[in-house]
PDB file as gemmi writes it, atoms N, CA and C in Angstrom:
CRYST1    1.000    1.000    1.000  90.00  90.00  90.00 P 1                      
ATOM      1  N   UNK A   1      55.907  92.080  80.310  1.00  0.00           N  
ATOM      2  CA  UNK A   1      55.217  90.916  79.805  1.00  0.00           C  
ATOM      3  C   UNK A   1      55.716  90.549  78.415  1.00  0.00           C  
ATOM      4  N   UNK A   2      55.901  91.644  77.353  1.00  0.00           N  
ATOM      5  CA  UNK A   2      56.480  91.579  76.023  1.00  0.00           C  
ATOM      6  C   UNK A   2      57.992  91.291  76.212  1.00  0.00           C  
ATOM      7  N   UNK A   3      58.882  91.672  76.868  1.00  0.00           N  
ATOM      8  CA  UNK A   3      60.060  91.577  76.804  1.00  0.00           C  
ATOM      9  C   UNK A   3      60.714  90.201  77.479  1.00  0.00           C  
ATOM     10  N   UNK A   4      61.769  90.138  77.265  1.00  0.00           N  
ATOM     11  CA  UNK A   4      62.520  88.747  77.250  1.00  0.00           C  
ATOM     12  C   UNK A   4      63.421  88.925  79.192  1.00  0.00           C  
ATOM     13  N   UNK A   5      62.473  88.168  79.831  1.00  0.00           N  
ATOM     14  CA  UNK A   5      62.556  88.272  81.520  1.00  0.00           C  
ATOM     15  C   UNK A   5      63.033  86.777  81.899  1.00  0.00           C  
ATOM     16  N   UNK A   6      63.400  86.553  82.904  1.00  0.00           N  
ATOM     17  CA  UNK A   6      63.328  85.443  83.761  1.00  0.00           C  
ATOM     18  C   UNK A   6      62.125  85.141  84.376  1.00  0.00           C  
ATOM     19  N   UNK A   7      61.662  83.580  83.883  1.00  0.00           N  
ATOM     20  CA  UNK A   7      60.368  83.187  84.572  1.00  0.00           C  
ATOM     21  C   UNK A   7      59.725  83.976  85.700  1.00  0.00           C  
ATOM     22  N   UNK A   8      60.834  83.781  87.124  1.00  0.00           N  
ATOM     23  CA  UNK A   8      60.445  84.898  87.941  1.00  0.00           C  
ATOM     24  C   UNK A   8      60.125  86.141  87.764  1.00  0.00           C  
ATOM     25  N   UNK A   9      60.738  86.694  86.832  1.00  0.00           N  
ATOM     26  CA  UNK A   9      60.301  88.665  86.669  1.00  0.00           C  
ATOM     27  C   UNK A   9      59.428  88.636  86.174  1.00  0.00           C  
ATOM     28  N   UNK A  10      58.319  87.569  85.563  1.00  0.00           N  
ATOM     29  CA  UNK A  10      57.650  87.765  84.553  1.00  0.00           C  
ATOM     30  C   UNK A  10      56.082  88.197  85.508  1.00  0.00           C  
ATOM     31  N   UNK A  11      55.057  88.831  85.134  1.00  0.00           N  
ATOM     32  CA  UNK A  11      53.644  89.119  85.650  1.00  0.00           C  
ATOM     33  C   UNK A  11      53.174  88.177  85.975  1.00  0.00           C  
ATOM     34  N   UNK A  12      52.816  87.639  84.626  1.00  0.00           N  
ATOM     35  CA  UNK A  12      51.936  86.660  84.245  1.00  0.00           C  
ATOM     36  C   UNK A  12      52.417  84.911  84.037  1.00  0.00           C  
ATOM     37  N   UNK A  13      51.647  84.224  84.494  1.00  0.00           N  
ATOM     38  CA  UNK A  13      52.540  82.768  84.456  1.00  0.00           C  
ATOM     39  C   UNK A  13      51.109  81.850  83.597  1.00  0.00           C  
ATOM     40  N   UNK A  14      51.539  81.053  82.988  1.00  0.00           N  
ATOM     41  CA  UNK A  14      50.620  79.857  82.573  1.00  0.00           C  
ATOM     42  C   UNK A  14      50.299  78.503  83.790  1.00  0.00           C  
ATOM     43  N   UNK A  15      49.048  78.288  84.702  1.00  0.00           N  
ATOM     44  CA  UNK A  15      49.052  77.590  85.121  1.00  0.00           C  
ATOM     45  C   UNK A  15      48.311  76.253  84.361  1.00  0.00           C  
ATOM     46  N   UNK A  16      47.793  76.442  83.015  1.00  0.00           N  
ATOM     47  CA  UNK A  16      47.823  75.506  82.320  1.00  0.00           C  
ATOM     48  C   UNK A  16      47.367  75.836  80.941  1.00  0.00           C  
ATOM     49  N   UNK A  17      46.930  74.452  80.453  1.00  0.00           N  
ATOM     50  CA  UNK A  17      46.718  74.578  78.706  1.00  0.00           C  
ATOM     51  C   UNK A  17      46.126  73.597  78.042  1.00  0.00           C  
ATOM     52  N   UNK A  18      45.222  73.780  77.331  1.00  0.00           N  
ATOM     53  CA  UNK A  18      44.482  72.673  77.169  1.00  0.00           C  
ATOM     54  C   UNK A  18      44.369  72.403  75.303  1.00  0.00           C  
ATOM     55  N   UNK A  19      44.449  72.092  74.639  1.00  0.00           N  
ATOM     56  CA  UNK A  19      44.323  71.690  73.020  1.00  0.00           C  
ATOM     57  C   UNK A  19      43.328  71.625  73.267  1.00  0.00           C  
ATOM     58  N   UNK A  20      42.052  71.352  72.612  1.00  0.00           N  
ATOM     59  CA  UNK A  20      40.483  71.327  72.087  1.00  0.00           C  
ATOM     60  C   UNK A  20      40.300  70.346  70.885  1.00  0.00           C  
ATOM     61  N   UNK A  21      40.604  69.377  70.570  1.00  0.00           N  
ATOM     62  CA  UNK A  21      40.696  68.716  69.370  1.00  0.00           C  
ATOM     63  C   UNK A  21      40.843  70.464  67.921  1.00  0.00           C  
ATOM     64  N   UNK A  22      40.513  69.989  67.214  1.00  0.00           N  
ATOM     65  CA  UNK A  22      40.896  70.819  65.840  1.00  0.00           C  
ATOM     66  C   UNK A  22      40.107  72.546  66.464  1.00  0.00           C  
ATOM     67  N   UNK A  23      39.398  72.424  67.088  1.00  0.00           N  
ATOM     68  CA  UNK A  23      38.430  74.098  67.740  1.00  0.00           C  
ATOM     69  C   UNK A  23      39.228  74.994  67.928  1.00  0.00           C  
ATOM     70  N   UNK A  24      40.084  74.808  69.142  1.00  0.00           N  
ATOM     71  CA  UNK A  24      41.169  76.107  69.474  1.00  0.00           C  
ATOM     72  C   UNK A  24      42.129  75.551  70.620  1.00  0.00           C  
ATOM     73  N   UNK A  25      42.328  76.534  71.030  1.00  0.00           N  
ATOM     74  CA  UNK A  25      43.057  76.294  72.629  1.00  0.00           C  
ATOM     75  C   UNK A  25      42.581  76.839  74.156  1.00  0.00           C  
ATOM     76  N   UNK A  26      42.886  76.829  74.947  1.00  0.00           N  
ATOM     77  CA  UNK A  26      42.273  77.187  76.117  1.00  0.00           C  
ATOM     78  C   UNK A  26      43.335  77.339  77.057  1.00  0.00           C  
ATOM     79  N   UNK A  27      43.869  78.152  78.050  1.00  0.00           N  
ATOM     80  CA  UNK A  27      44.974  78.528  78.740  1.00  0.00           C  
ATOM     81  C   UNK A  27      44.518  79.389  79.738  1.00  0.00           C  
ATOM     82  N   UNK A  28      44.541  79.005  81.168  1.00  0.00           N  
ATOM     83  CA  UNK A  28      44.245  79.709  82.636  1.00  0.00           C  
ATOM     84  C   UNK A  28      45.716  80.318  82.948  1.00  0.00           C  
ATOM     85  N   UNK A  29      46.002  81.422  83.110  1.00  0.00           N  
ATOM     86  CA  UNK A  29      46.653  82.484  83.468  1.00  0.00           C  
ATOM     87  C   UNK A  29      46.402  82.791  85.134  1.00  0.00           C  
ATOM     88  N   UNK A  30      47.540  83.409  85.209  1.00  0.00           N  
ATOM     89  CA  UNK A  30      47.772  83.666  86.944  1.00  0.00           C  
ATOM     90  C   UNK A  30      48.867  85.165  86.783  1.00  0.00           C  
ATOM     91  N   UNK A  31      48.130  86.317  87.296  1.00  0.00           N  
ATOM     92  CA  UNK A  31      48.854  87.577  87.709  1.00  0.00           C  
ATOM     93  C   UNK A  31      49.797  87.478  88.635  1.00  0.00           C  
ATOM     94  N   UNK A  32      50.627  87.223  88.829  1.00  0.00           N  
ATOM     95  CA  UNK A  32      51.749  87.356  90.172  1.00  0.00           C  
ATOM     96  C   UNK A  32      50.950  88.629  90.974  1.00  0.00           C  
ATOM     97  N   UNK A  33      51.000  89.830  89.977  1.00  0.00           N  
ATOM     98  CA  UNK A  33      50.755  90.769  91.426  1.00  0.00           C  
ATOM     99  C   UNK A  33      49.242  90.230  92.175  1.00  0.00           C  
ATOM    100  N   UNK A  34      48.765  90.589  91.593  1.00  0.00           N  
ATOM    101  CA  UNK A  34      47.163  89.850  92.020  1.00  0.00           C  
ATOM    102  C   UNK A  34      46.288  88.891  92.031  1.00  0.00           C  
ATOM    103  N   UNK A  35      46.975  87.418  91.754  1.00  0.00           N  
ATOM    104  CA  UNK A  35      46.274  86.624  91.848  1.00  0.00           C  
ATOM    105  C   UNK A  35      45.484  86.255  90.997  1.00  0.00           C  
ATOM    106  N   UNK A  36      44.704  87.526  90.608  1.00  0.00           N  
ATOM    107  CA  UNK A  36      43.478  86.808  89.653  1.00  0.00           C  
ATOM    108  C   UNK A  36      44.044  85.697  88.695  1.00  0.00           C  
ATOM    109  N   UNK A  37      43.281  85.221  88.414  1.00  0.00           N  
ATOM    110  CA  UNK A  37      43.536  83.864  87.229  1.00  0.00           C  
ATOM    111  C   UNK A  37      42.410  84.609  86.156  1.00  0.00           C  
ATOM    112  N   UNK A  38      42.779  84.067  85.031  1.00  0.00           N  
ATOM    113  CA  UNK A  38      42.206  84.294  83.494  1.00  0.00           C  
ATOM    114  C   UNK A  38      42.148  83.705  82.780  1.00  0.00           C  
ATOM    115  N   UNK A  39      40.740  83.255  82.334  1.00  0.00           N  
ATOM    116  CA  UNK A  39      40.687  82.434  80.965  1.00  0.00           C  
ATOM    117  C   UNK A  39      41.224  83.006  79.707  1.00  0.00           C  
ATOM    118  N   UNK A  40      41.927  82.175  78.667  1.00  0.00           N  
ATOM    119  CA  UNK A  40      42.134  82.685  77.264  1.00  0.00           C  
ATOM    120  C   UNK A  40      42.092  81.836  76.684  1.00  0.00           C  
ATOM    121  N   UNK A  41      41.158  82.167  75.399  1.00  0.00           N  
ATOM    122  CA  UNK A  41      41.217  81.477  74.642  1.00  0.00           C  
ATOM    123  C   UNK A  41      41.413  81.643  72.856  1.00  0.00           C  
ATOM    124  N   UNK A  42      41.550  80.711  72.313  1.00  0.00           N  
ATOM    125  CA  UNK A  42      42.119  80.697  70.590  1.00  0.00           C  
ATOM    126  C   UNK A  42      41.212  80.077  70.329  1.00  0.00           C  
ATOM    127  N   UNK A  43      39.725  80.057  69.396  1.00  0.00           N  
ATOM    128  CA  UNK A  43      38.912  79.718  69.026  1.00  0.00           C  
ATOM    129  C   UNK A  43      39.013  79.722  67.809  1.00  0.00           C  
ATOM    130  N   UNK A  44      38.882  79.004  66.430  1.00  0.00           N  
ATOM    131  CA  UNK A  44      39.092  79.357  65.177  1.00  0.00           C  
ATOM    132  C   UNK A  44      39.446  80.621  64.600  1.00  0.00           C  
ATOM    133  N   UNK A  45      39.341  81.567  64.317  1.00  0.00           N  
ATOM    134  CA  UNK A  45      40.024  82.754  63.587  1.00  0.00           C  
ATOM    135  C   UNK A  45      40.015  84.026  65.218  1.00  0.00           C  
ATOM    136  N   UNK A  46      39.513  83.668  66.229  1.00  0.00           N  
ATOM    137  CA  UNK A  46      39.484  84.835  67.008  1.00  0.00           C  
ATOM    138  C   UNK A  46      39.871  84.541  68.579  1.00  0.00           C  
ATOM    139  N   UNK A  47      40.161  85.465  69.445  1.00  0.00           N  
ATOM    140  CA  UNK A  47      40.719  84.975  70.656  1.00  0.00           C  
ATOM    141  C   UNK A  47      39.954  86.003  71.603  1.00  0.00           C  
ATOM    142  N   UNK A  48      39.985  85.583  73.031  1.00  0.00           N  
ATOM    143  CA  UNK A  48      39.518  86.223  74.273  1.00  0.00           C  
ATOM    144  C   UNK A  48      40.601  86.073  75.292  1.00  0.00           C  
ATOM    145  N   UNK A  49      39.744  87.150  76.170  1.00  0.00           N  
ATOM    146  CA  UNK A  49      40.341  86.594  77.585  1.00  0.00           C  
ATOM    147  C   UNK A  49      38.953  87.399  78.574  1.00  0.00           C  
ATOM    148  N   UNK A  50      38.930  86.515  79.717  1.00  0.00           N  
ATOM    149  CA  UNK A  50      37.549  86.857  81.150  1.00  0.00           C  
ATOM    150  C   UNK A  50      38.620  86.645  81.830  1.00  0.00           C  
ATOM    151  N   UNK A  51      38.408  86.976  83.254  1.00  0.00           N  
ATOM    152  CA  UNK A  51      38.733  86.498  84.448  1.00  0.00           C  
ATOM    153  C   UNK A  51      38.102  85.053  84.746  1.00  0.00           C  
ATOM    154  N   UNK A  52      38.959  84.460  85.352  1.00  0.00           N  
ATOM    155  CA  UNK A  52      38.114  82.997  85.488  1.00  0.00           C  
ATOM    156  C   UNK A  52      37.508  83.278  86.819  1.00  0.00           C  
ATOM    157  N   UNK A  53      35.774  82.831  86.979  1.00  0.00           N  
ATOM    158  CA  UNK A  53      35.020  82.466  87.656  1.00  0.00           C  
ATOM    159  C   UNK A  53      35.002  81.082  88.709  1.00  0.00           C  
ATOM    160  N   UNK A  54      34.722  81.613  89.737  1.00  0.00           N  
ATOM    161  CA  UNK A  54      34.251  80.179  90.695  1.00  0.00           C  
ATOM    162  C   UNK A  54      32.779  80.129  90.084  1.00  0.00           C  
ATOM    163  N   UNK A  55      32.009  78.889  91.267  1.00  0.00           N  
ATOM    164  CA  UNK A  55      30.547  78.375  91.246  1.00  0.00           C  
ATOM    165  C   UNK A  55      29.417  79.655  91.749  1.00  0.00           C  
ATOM    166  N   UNK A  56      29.923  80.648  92.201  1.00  0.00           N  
ATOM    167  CA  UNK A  56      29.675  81.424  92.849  1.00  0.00           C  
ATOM    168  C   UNK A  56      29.508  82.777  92.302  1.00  0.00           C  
ATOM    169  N   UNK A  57      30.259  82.619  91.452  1.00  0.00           N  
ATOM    170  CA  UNK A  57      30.817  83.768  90.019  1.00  0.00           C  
ATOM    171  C   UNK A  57      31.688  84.800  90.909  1.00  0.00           C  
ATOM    172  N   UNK A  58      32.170  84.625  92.041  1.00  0.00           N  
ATOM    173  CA  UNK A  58      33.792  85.082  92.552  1.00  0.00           C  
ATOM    174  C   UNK A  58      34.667  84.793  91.457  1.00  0.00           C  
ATOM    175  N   UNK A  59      35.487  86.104  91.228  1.00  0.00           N  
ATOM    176  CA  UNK A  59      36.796  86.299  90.615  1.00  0.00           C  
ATOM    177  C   UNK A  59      37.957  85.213  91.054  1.00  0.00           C  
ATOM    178  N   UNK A  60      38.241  84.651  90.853  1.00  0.00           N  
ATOM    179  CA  UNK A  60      39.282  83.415  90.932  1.00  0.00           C  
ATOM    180  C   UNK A  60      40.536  83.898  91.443  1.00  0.00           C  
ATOM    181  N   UNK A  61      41.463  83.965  92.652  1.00  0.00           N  
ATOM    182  CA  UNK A  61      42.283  84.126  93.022  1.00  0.00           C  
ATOM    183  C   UNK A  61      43.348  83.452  93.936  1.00  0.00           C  
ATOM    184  N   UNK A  62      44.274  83.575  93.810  1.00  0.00           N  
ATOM    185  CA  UNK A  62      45.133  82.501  94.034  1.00  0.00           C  
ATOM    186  C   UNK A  62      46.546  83.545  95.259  1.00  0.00           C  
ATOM    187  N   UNK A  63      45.987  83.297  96.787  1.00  0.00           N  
ATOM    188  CA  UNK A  63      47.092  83.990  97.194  1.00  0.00           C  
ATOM    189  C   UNK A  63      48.665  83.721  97.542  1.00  0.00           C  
ATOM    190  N   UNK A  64      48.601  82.149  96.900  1.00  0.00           N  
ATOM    191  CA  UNK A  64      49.867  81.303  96.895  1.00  0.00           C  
ATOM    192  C   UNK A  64      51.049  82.146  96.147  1.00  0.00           C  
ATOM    193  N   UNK A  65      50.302  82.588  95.018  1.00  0.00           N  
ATOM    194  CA  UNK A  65      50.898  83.403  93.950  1.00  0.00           C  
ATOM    195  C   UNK A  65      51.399  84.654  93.645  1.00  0.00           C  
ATOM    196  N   UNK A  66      50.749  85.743  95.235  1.00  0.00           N  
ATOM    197  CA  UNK A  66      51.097  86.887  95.148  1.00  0.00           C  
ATOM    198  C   UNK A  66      52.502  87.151  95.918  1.00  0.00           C  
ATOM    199  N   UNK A  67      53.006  88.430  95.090  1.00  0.00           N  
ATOM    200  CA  UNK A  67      53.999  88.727  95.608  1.00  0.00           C  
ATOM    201  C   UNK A  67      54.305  89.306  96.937  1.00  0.00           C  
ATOM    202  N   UNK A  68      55.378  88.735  98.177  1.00  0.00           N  
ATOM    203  CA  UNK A  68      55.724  89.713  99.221  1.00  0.00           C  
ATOM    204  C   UNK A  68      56.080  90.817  99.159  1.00  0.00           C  
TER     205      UNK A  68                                                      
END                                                                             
């Protein structure tokens, strides 16, 4: 994940990104091996990350994304 890969070798992919006016940032993540998706975020001086939730509060997964 730290080291310098080809898009493909990489774990983790950005399926998007959002600016917040002046607040922070916001960025949904996608595991290649597993699917899960992940919120992260940059909030004024501090940052997170959850698993992103459905309506349902199911773990968010994406099997388009996993590897054969």
């Amino acid at each position: 994940m730290f080291r310098n890969k080809d898009e493909e070798e990489q774990r983790f992919y950005i399926k998007s990104s959002e600016n917040v006016a002046s607040l922070g940032r916001y960025v949904v993540l996608v595991d290649r091996e597993t699917g899960v998706n992940y919120l992260q975020s940059w909030v004024g001086g501090g940052s997170g990350i959850t698993p992103l939730l459905d309506r349902n509060g199911q773990v968010v997964v994406e099997k388009s994304s996993l590897k054969d």
